[in-house]
FIKOLZA-1660 file (N, C-alpha, C; in steps of 0.1 Angstrom, whole numbers, plus 5000, padded with zeros to 4 digits):
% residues 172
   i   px   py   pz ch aa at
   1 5008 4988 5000  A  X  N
   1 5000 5000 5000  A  X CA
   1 5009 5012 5000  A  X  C
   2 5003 5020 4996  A  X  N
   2 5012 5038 4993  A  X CA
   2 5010 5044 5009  A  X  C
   3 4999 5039 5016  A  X  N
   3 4997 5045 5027  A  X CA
   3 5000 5038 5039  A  X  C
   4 5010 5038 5052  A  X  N
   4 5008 5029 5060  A  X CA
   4 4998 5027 5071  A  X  C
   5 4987 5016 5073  A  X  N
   5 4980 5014 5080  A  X CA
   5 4981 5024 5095  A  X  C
   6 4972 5024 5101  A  X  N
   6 4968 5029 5115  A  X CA
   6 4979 5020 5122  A  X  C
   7 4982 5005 5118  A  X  N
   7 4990 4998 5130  A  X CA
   7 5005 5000 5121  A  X  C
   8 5007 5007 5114  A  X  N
   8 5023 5007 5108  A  X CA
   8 5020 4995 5092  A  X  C
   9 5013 4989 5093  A  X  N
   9 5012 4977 5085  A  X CA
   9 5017 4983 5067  A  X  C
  10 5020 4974 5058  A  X  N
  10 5019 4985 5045  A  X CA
  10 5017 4969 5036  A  X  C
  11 5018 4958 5041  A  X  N
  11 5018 4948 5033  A  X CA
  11 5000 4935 5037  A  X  C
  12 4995 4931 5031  A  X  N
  12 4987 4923 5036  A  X CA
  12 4988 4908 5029  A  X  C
  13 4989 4897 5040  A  X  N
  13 4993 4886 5027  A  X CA
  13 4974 4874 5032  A  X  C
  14 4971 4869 5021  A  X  N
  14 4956 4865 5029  A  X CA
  14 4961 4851 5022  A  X  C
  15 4953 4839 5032  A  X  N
  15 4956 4825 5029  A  X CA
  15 4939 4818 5029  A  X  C
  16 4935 4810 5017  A  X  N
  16 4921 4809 5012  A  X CA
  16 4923 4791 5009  A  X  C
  17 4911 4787 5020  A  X  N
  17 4911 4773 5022  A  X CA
  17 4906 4774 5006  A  X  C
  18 4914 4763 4999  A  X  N
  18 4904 4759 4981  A  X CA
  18 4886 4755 4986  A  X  C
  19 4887 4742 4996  A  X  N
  19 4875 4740 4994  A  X CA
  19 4861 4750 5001  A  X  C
  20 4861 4755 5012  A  X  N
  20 4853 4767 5014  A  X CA
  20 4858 4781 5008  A  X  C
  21 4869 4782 5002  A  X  N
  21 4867 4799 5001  A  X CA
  21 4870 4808 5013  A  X  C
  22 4870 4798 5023  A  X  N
  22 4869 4807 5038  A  X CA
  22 4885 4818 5036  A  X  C
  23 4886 4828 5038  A  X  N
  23 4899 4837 5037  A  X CA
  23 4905 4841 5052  A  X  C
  24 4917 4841 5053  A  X  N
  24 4921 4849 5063  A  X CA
  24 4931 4861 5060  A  X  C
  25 4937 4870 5065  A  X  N
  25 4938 4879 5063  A  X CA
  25 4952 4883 5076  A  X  C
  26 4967 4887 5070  A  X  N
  26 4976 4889 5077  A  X CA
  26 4980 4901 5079  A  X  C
  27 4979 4911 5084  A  X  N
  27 4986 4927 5077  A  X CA
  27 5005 4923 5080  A  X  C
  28 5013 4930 5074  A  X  N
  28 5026 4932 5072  A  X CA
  28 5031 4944 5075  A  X  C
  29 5040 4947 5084  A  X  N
  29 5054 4955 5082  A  X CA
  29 5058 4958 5072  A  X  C
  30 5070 4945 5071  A  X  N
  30 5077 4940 5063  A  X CA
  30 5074 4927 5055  A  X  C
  31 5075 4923 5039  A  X  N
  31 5072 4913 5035  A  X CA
  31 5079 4897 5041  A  X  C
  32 5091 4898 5048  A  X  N
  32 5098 4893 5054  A  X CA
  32 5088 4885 5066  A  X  C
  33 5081 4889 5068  A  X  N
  33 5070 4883 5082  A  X CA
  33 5063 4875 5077  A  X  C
  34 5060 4873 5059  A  X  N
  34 5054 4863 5059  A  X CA
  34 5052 4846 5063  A  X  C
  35 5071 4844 5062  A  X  N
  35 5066 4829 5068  A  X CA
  35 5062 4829 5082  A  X  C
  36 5066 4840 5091  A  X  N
  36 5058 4836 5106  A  X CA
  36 5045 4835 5106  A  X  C
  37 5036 4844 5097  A  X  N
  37 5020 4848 5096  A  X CA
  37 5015 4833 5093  A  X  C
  38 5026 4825 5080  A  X  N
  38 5019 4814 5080  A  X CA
  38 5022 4806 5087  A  X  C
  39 5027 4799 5099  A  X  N
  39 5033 4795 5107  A  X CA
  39 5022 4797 5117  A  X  C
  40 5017 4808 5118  A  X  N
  40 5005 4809 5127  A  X CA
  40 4991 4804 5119  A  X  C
  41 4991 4809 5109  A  X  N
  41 4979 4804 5102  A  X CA
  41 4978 4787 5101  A  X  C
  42 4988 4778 5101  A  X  N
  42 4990 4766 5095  A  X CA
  42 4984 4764 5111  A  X  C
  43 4991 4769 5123  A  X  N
  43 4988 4759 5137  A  X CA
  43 4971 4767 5137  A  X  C
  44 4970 4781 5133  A  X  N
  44 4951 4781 5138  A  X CA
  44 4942 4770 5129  A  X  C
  45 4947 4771 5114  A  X  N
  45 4941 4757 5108  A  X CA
  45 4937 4746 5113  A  X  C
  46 4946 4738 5116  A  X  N
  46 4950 4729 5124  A  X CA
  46 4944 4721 5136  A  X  C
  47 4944 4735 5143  A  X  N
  47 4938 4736 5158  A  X CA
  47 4925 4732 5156  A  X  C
  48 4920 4742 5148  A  X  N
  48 4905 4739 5146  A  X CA
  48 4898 4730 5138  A  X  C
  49 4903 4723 5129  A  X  N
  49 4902 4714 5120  A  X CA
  49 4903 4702 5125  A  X  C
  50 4916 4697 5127  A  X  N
  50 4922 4689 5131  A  X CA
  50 4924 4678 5123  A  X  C
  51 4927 4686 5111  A  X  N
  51 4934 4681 5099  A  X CA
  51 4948 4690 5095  A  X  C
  52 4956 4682 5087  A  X  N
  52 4969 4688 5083  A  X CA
  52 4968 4696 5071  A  X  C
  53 4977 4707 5066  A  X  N
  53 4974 4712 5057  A  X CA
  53 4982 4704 5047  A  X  C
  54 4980 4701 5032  A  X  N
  54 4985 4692 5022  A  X CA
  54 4993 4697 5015  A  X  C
  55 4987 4709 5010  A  X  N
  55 4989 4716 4997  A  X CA
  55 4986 4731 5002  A  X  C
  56 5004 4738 4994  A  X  N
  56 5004 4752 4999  A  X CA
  56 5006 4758 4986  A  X  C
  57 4999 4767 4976  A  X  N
  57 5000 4775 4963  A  X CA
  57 5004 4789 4965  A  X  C
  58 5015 4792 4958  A  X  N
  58 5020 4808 4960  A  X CA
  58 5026 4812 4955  A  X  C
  59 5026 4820 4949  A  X  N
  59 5036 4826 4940  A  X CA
  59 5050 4826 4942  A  X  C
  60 5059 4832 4933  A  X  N
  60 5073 4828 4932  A  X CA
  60 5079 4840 4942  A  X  C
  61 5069 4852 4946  A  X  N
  61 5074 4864 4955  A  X CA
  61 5087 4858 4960  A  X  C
  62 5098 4864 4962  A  X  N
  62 5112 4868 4971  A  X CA
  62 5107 4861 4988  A  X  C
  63 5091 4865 4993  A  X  N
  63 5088 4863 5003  A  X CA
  63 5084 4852 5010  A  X  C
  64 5082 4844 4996  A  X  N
  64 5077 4827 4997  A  X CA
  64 5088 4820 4993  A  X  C
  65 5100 4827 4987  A  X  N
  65 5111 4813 4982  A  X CA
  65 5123 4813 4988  A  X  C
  66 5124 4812 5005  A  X  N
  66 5133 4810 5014  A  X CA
  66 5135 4794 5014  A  X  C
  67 5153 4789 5018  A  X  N
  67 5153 4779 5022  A  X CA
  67 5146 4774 5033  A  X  C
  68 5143 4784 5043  A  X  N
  68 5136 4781 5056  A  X CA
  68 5120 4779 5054  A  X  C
  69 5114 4783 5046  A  X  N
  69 5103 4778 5042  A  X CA
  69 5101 4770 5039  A  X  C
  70 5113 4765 5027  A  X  N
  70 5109 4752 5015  A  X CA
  70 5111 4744 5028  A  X  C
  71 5120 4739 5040  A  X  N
  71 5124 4734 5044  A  X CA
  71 5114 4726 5058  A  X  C
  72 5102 4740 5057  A  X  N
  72 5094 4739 5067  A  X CA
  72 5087 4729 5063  A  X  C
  73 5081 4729 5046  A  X  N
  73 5072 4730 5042  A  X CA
  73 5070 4713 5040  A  X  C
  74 5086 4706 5039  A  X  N
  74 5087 4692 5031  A  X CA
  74 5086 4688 5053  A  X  C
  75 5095 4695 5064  A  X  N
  75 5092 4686 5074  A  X CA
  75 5075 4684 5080  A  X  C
  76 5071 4694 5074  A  X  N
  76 5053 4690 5079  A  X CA
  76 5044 4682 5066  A  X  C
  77 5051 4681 5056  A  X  N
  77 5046 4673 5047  A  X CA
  77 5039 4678 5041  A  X  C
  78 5037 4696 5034  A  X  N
  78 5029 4702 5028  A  X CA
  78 5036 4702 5011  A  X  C
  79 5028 4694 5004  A  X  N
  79 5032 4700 4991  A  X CA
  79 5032 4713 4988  A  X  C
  80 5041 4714 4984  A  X  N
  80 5045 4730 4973  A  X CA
  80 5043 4741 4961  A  X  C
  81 5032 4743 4961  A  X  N
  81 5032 4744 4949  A  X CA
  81 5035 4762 4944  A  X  C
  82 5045 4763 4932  A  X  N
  82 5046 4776 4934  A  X CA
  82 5040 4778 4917  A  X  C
  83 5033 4788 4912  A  X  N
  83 5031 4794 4902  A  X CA
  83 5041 4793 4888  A  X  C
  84 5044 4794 4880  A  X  N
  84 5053 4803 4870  A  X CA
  84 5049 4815 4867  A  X  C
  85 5059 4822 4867  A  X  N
  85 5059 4835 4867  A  X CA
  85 5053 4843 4857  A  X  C
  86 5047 4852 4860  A  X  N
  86 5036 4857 4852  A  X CA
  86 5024 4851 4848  A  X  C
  87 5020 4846 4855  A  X  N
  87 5009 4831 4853  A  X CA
  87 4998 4832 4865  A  X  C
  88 4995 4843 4869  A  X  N
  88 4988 4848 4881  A  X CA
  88 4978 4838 4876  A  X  C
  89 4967 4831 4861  A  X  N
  89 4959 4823 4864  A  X CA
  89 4963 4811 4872  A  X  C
  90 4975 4810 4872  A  X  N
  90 4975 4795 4880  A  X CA
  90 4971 4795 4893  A  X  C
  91 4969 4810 4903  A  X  N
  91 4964 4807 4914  A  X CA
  91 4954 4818 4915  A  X  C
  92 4944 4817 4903  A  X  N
  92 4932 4821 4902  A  X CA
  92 4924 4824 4915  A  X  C
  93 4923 4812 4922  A  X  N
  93 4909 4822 4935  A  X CA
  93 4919 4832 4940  A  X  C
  94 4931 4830 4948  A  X  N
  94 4937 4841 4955  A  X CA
  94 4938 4854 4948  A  X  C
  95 4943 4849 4934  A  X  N
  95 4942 4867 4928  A  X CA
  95 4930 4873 4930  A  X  C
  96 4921 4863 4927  A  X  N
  96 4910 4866 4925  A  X CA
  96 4902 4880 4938  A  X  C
  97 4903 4870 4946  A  X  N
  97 4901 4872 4964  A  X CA
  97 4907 4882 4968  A  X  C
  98 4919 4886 4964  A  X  N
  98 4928 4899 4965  A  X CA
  98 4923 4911 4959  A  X  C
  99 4919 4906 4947  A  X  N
  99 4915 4920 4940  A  X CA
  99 4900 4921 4943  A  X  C
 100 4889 4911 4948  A  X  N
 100 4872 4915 4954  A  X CA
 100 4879 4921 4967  A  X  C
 101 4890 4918 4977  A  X  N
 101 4892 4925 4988  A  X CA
 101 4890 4940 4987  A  X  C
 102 4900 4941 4973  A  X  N
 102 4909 4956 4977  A  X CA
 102 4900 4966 4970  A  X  C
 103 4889 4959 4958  A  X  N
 103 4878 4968 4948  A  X CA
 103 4869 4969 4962  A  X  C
 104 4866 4958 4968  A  X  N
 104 4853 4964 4980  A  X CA
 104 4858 4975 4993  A  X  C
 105 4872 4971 4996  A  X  N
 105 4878 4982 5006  A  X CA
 105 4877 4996 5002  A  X  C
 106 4881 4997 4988  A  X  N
 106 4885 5014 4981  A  X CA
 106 4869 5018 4983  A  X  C
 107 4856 5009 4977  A  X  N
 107 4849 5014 4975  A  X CA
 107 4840 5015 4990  A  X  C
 108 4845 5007 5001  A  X  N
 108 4841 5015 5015  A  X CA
 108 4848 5025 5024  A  X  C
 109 4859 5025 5019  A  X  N
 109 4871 5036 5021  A  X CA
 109 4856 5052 5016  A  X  C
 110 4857 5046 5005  A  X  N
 110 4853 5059 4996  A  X CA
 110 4841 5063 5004  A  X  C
 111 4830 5057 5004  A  X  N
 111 4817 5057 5012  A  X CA
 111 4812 5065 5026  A  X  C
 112 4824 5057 5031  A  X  N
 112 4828 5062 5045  A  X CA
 112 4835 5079 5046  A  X  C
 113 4841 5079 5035  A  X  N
 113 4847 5092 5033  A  X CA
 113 4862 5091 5044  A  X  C
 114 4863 5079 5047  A  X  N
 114 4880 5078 5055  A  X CA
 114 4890 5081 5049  A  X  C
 115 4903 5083 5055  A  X  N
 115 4910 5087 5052  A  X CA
 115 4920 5070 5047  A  X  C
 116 4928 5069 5039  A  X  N
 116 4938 5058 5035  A  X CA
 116 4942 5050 5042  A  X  C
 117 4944 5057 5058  A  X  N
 117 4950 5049 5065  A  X CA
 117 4948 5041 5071  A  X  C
 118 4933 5039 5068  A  X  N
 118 4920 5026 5073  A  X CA
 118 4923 5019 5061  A  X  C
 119 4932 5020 5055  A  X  N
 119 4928 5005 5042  A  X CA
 119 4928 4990 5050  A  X  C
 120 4938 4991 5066  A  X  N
 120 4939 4975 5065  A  X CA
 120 4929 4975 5075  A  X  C
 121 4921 4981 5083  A  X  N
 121 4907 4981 5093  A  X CA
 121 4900 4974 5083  A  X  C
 122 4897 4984 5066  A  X  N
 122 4891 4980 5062  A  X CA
 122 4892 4970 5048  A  X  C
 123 4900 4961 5051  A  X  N
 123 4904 4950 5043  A  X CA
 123 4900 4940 5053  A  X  C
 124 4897 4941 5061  A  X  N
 124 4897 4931 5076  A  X CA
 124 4882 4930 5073  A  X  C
 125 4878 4940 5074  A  X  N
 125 4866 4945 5075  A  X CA
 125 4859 4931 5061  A  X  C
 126 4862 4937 5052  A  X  N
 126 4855 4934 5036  A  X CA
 126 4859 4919 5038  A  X  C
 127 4869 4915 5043  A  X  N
 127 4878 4897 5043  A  X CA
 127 4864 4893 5057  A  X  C
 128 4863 4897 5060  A  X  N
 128 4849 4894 5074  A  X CA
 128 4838 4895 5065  A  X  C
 129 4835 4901 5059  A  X  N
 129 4821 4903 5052  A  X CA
 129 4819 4893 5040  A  X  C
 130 4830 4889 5035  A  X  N
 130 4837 4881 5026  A  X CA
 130 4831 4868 5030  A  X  C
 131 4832 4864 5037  A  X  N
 131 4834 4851 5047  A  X CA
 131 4823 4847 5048  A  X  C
 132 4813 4857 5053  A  X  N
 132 4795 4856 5055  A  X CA
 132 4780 4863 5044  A  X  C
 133 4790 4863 5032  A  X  N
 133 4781 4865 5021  A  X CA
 133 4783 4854 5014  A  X  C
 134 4767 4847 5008  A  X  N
 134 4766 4838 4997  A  X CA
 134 4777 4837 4985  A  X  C
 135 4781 4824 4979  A  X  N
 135 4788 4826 4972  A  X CA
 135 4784 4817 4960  A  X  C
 136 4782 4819 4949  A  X  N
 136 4775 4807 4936  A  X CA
 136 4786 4797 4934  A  X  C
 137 4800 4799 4940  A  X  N
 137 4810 4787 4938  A  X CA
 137 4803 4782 4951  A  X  C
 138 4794 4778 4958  A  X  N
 138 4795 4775 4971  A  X CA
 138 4782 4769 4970  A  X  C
 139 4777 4769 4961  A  X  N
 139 4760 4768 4955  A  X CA
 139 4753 4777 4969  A  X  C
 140 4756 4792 4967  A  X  N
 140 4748 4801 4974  A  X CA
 140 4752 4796 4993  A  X  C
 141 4761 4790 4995  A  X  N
 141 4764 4792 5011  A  X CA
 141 4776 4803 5014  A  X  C
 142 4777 4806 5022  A  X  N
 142 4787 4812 5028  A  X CA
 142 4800 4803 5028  A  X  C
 143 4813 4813 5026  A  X  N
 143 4826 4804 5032  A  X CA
 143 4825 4795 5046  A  X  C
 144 4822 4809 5052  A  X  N
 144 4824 4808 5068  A  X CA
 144 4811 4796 5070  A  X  C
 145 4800 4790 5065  A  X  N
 145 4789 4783 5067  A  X CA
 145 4797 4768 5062  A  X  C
 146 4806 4770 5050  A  X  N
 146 4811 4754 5047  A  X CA
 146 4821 4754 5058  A  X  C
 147 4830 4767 5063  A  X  N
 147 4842 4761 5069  A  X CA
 147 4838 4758 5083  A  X  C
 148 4826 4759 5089  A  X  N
 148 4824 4756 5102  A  X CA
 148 4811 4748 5107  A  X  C
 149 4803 4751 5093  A  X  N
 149 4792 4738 5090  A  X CA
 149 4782 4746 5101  A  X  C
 150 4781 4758 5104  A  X  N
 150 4773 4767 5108  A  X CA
 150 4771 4779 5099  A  X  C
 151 4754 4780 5100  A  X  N
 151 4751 4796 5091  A  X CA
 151 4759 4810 5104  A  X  C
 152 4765 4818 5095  A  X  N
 152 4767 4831 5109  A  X CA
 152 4753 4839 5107  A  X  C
 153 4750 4844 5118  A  X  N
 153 4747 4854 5128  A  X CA
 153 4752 4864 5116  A  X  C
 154 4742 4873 5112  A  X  N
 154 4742 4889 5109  A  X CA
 154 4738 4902 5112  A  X  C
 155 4734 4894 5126  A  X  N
 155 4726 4907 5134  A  X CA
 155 4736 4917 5135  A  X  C
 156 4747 4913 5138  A  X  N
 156 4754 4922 5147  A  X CA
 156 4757 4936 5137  A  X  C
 157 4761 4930 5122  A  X  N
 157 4764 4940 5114  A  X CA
 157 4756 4956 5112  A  X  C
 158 4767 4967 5113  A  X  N
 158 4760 4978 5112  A  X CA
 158 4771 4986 5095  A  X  C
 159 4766 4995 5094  A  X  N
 159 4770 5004 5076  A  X CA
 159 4780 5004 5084  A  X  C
 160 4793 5007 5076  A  X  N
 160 4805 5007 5077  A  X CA
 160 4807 5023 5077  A  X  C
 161 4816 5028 5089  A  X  N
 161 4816 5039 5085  A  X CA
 161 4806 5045 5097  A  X  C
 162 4797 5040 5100  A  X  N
 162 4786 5049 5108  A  X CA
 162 4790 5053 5123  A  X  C
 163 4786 5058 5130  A  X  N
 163 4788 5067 5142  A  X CA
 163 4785 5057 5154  A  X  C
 164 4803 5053 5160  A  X  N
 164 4800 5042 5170  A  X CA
 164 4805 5049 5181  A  X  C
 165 4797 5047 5192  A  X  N
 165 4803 5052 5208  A  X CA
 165 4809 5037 5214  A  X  C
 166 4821 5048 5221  A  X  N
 166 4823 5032 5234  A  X CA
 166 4820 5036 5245  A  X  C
 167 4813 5027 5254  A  X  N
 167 4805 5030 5266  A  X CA
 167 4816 5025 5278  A  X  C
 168 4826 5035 5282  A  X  N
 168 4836 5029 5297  A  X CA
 168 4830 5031 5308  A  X  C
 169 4827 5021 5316  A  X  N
 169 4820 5017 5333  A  X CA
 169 4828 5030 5338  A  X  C
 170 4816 5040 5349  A  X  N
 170 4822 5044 5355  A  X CA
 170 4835 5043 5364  A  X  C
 171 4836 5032 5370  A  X  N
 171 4845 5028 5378  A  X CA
 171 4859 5025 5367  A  X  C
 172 4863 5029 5355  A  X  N
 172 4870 5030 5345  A  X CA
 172 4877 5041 5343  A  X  C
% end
């Protein structure tokens, strides 16, 4: 991003289960923090699942082709699969997913009338909203409904952007 986030962030890397679609979303520093982000992503997977991850697709970025990666990647027994270059259809949903992220953020950025430096609030934001809207690769369920085998809850949702108080207990 040209602007750095509210938390310093300027990079975002997101990891998208193939079979639900479900996305998650890392902000960055530095591109250099990617293999930790996945390193955390692989054990929240995991945790909750309690299945192993198989198969990892990513492009050829500087950020994905450490020895300490490749090395992570063969001791947990994740195939590897990396792109050729200039071949962004080869890992079609993620581009894909990147670019519905960042067209829906600009255009709630815009809405809201915020300033730039909400891009990664509101990439968080849109990757959340992402998750719990129907999707026709899904035959009309939600990500977040195949990856947990529950419909969500949309009450909670308010317009993005709109006028929130926080309420601190006297004794605060």
């Amino acid at each position: 991003m040209k602007v750095p986030s509210l938390g310093k962030s300027v990079y975002y890397v997101s990891s998208i289960d193939d079979f639900s679609r479900n996305t998650w979303i890392y902000f960055l520093k530095k591109k250099s923090e990617v293999f930790d982000r996945f390193k955390e992503f692989k054990a929240l997977v995991e945790n909750h699942t309690e299945k192993k991850i198989k198969v990892l697709r990513t492009d050829n970025g500087g950020e994905f082709c450490s020895k300490e990666f490749e090395e992570f990647c063969k001791k947990c027994g994740i195939a590897w699969q990396k792109t050729n270059p200039y071949t962004s259809q080869q890992n079609g949903v993620a581009e894909r997913m990147n670019k519905t992220l960042m067209e829906r953020a600009r255009s709630m950025l815009s809405g809201a009338k915020l300033g730039q430096e909400f891009w990664a609030e509101t990439v968080d934001t849109t990757c959340y909203l992402v998750n719990r809207s129907p999707s026709s690769a899904l035959e009309d369920k939600t990500s977040q409904e195949v990856w947990t085998g529950k419909k969500p809850s949309l009450s909670h949702l308010r317009v993005f952007g709109c006028d929130a108080y926080v309420h601190v207990p006297k004794e605060k």
